[in-house]
ZAMARGU-4260 file (C-alpha; in steps of 0.2 Angstrom, whole numbers, plus 5000, padded with zeros to 4 digits):
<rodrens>
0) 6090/5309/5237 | 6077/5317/5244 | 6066/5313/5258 | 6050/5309/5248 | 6060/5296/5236
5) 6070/5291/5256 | 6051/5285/5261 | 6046/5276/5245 | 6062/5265/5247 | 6059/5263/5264
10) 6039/5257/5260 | 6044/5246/5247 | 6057/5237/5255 | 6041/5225/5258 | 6038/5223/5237
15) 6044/5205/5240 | 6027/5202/5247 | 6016/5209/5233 | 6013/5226/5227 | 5992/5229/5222
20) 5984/5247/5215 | 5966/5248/5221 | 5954/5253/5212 | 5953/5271/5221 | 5973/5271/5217
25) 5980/5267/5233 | 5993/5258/5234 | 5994/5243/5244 | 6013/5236/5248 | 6018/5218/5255
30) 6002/5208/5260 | 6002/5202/5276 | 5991/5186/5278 | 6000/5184/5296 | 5985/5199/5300
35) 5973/5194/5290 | 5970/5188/5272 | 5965/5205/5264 | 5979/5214/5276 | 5993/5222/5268
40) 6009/5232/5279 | 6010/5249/5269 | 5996/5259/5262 | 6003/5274/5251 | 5985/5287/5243
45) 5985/5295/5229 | 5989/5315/5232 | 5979/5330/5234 | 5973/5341/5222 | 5973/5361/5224
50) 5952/5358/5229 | 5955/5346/5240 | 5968/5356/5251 | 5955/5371/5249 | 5941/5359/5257
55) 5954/5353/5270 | 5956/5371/5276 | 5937/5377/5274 | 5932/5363/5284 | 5945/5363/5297
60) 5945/5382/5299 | 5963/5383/5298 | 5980/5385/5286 | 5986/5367/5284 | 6005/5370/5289
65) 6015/5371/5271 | 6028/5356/5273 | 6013/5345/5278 | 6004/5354/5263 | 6016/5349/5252
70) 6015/5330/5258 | 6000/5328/5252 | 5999/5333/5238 | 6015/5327/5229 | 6017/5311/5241
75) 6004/5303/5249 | 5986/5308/5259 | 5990/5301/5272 | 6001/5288/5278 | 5998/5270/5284
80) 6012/5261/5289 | 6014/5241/5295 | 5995/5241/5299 | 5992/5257/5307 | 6007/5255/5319
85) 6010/5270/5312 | 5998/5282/5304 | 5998/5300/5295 | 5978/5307/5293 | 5972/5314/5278
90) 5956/5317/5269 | 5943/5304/5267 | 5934/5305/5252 | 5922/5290/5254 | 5912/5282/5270
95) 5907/5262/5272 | 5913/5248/5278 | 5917/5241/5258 | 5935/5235/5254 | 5939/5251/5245
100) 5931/5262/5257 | 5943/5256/5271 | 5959/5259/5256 | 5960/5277/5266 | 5969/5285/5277
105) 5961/5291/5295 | 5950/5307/5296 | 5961/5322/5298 | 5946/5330/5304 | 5945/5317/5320
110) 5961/5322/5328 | 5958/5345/5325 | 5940/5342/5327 | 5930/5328/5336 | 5946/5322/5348
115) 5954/5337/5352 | 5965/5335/5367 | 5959/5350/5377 | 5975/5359/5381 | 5979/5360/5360
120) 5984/5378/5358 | 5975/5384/5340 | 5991/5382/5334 | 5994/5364/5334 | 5989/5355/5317
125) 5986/5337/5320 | 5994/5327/5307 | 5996/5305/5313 | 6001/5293/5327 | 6001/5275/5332
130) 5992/5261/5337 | 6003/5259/5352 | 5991/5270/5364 | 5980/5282/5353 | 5997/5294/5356
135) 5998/5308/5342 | 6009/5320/5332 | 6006/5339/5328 | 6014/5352/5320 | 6017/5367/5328
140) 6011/5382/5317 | 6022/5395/5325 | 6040/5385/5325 | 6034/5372/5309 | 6042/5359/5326
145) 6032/5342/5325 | 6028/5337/5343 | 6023/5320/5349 | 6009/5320/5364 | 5999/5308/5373
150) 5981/5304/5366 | 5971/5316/5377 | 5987/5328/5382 | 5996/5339/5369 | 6009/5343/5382
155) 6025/5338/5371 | 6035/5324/5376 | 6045/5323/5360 | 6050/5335/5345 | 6057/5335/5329
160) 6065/5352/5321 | 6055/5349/5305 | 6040/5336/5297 | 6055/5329/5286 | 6065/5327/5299
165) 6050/5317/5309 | 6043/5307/5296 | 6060/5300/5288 | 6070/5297/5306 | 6049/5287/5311
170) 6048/5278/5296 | 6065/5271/5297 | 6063/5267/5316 | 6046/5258/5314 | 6055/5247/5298
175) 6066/5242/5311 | 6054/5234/5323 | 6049/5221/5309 | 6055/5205/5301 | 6058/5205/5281
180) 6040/5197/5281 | 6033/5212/5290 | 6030/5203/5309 | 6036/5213/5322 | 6052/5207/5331
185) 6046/5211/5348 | 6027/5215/5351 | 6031/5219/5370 | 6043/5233/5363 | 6033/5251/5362
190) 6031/5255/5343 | 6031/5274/5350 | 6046/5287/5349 | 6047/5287/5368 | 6040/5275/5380
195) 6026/5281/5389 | 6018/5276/5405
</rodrens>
């Protein structure tokens, strides 16, 4: 099995709960009213095309690194799991404050662009983090490592050898913290790889 089809069975261990295509495709997996009563736990978006990923690079004056490359476009545009506990960024193809307009993942430009941490090499490609405490992930351009920093640091406080590696070993982690109806088991536990100060 490969990792892609590991993370689709992990996200739709929630189906139980209700399983919605928007009307932009995204698909929306196990609602949970306990939030709010248009809330749902896990947000998959529909891929990428080849122009997209050219307007991704144009725009962020960069090569986006090739295993996240491929998760975009043959996967998912992003990420949003259990609420934004834990969040990967992609393109945003709309703005407004309309249900479908919120059916997106975050700004992959906000994190490489707008907020920046200061001491980011060029090499570091920002690509998700948690809700926890703003905390982030990169990719490392020159090892292909994924790093885990603080929300205004990129000093690493965490790595994983490879983006599967990362988003497979923090996906099934994050499951873990929930109940079979979504609700966290512990909401004084950190939701983050390591806990921080």
């Amino acid at each position: 099995m490969n990792y892609l089809e590991v993370l689709k069975k992990e996200l739709y261990k929630f189906e139980n709960l209700g399983v919605q295509k928007s009307e932009n495709g995204t698909i929306l997996i196990g609602k949970a009213i306990h939030v709010a009563p248009l809330a749902w736990l896990n947000k998959i978006y529909p891929i990428l095309g080849d122009e997209d990923i050219l307007l991704l690079g144009k725009e962020l004056k960069t090569e986006i690194p090739k295993d996240y490359k491929f998760f975009l476009t043959n996967f998912s545009n992003g990420l949003n799991i259990f609420v934004s506990t834990f969040s990967m960024y992609g393109l945003r193809k709309e703005l407004g404050r309309s249900i479908e307009a919120s059916r997106q993942p975050f700004s992959i430009f906000t994190p490489n662009l707008q907020e920046r941490p200061k001491n980011a090499k060029d090499n570091y490609f920002f690509i998700g983090g948690y809700n926890w405490d703003g905390s982030k992930l990169y990719i490392d351009n020159v090892t292909n490592k994924v790093h885990y920093c603080a929300e205004w640091d990129a000093t690493s406080l965490y790595e994983w050898n490879s983006f599967e590696e990362m988003i497979v070993s923090e996906v099934k982690r994050i499951t873990s913290l929930f109940d079979e109806k979504g609700i966290i088991l512990n909401i004084n536990k950190h939701t983050t790889p390591i806990e921080t100060l």
